[in-house]
Residue, then its C-alpha position, 0 to 999 in steps of 0.5 A: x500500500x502506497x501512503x501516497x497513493x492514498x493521500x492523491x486519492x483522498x485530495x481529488x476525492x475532496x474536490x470532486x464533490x465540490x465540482x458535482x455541487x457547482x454543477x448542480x446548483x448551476x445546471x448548467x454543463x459549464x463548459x466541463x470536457x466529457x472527454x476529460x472526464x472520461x478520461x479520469x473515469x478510465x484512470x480511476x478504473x484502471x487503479x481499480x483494477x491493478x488494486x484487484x489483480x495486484x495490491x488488493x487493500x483499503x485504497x482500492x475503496x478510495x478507487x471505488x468512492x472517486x470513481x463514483x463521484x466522477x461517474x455522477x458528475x459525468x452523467x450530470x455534465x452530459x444531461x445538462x450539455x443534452x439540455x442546453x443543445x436542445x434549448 
């Protein structure tokens, strides 16, 4: 287990909420990248991954809550770019 690894995991899990609130309460897409998302999701599964083949511990949770935040961000950005589109 990497004290290091935890420590990224536990600061990129402290914004994320903070990204999903601004999105939220703007409804808007505010210019936020799907790809770019995306591409952190991807990198959270691939952590995820190794965790299960390799190093499976607690850290893996870490994966698992960031991963969820980004998935719902995600999910929320695209709705509301699918919203702003259609206006």
């Amino acid at each position: 287990m990497s004290v290091f690894e935890a420590m990224m995991l536990v600061c990129f899990g402290f914004s994320w909420p903070m990204a999903i609130y601004k999105t939220l309460t703007a409804k808007s897409h505010g210019g936020k990248s799907t790809a770019f998302s995306a591409l952190i999701l991807l990198g959270y599964l691939a952590g995820m991954a190794h965790k299960v083949v390799n190093d499976f511990n607690w850290v893996f949770y870490l994966y698992l809550i960031n991963t969820l935040m980004v998935g719902f961000d995600l999910v929320m950005t695209m709705i509301y770019q699918h919203r702003e589109k259609e206006k």
